[in-house]
C-alpha positions in Angstrom: 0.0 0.0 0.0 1.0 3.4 -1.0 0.3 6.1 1.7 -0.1 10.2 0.8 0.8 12.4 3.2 -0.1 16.7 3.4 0.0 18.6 6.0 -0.6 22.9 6.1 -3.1 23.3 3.1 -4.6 26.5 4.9 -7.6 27.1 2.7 -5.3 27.2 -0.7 -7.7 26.2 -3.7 -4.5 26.7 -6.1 -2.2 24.3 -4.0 -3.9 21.6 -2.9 -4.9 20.9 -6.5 -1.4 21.2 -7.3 -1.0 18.1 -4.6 -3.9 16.3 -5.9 -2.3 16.0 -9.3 1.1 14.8 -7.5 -1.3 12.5 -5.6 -2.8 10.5 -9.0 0.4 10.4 -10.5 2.0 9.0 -7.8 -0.9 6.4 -7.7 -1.4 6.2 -3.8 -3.9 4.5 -2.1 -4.8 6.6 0.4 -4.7 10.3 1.6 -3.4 11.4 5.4 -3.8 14.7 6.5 -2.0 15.9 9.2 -4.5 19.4 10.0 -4.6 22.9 8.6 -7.1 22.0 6.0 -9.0 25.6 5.5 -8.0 28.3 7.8 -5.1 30.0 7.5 -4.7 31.4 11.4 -4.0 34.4 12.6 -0.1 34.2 12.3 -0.1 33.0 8.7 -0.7 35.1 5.6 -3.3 34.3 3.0 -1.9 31.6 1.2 -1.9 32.5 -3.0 -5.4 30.7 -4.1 -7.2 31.4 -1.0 -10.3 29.1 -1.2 -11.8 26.9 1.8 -15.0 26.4 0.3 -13.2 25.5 -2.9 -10.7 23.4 -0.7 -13.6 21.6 1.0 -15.3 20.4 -2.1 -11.9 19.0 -3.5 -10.8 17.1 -0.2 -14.5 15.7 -0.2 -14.7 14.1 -3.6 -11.9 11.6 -2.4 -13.9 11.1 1.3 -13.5 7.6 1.0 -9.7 7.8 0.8 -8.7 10.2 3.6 -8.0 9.9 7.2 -7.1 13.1 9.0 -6.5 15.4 12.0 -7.4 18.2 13.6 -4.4 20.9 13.1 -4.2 24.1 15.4 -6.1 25.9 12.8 -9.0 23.4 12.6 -12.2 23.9 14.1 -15.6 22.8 14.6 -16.8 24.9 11.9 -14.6 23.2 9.2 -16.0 19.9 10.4 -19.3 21.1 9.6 -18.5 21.3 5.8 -15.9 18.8 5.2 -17.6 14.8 5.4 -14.9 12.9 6.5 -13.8 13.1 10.1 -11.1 15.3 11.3 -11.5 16.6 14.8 -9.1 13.7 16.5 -5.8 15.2 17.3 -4.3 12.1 16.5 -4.6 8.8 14.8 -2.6 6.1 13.9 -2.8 3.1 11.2 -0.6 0.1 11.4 1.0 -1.3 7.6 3.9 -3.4 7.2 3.5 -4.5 10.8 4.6 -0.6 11.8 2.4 2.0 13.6 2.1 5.1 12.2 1.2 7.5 15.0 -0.6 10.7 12.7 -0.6 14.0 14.5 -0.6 17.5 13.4 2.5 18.1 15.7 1.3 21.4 18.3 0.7 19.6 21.3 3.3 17.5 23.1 4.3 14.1 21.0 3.1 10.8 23.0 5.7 9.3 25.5 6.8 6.0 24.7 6.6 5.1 21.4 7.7 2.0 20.7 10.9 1.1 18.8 10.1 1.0 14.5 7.2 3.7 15.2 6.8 6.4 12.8 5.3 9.6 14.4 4.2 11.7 11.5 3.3 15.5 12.3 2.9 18.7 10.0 2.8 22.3 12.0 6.4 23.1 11.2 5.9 23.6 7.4 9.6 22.1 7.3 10.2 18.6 5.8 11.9 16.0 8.2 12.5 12.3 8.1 15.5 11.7 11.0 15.8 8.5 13.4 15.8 9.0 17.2 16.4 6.2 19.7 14.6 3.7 17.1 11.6 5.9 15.9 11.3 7.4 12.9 10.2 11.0 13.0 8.1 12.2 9.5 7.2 15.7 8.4 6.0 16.2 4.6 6.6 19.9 4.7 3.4 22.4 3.8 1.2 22.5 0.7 0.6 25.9 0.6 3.5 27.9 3.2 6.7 26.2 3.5 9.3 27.2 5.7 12.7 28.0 5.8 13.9 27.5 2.0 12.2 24.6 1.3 9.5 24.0 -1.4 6.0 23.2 -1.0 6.0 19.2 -0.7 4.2 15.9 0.4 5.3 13.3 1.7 5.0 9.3 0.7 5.5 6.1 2.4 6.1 3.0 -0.3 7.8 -0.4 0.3 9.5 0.3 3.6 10.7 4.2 2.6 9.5 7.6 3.4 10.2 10.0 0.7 9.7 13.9 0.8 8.5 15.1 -2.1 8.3 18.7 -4.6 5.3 19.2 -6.7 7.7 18.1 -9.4 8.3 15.2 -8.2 11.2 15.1 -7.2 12.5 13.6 -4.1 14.1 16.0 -1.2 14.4 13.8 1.6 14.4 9.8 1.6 14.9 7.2 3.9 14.8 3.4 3.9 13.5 2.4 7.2 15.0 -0.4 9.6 
């Protein structure tokens, strides 16, 4: 199974369909958000393409393929329009006899994770794939507002590797995991 990961679309119309074409032609099977889906927050500018209603109808016409979480900027508003859920601030799934623990990364990460975990977070808007003490930590970077000098990205997980990923394509961080 092919996983999809995005993190900090913050209502951009123009960028998550930019990420939905990277998502069909990578050919993934399912769709993890990791929070920020419409607002942008008070501390963020508008992102270019400033939609949430147009974000909405997009992420909901591929309902059956998403699992998500609430971000900092989520609300109970958003859940109101979106019709998937997405008000848990955390999740987890378990493939290739690994958890993946899914959080949007604000609020403290869970103690004891368990040796071959992957906890994957957005909120930084910074890609990050790194090993600590046996778990694997996973950020895909922003759709809409990266950080630092990065690009906007996504993030894949695909026979035993986490990529980080350009809306080119092209890989910017990559690791084969233990």
């Amino acid at each position: 199974m092919k996983l999809f990961f995005i993190s900090d679309i913050h209502g951009s119309k123009i960028y998550l369909e930019k990420v939905m074409e990277c998502f069909e032609k990578e050919g993934a099977d399912q769709i993890l958000i990791l929070g920020d889906q419409l607002y942008h927050g008070p501390r963020n500018p508008l992102p270019k393409g400033y939609d949430p209603q147009g974000v909405a109808e997009i992420l909901n016409s591929y309902k059956e393929r998403i699992v998500a979480v609430r971000g900092n900027c989520d609300s109970e508003v958003d859940q109101m329009i979106l019709e998937y859920p997405m008000m848990s601030d955390n999740s987890y799934l378990l493939l290739d006899g690994r958890k993946f623990f899914l959080a949007h990364g604000h609020m403290e990460q869970p103690k004891n994770l368990l040796r071959g975990c992957v906890y994957v977070q957005g909120h930084t808007h910074v890609p990050v794939i790194e090993e600590r003490n046996g778990v694997y930590f996973f950020n895909p970077g922003s759709v809409s507002l990266p950080k630092g000098l990065f690009e906007n990205s996504y993030g894949i997980y695909s026979e035993e590797t986490l990529f980080v990923k350009n809306f080119s394509g092209d890989t910017i961080l990559q690791k084969k995991l233990k």
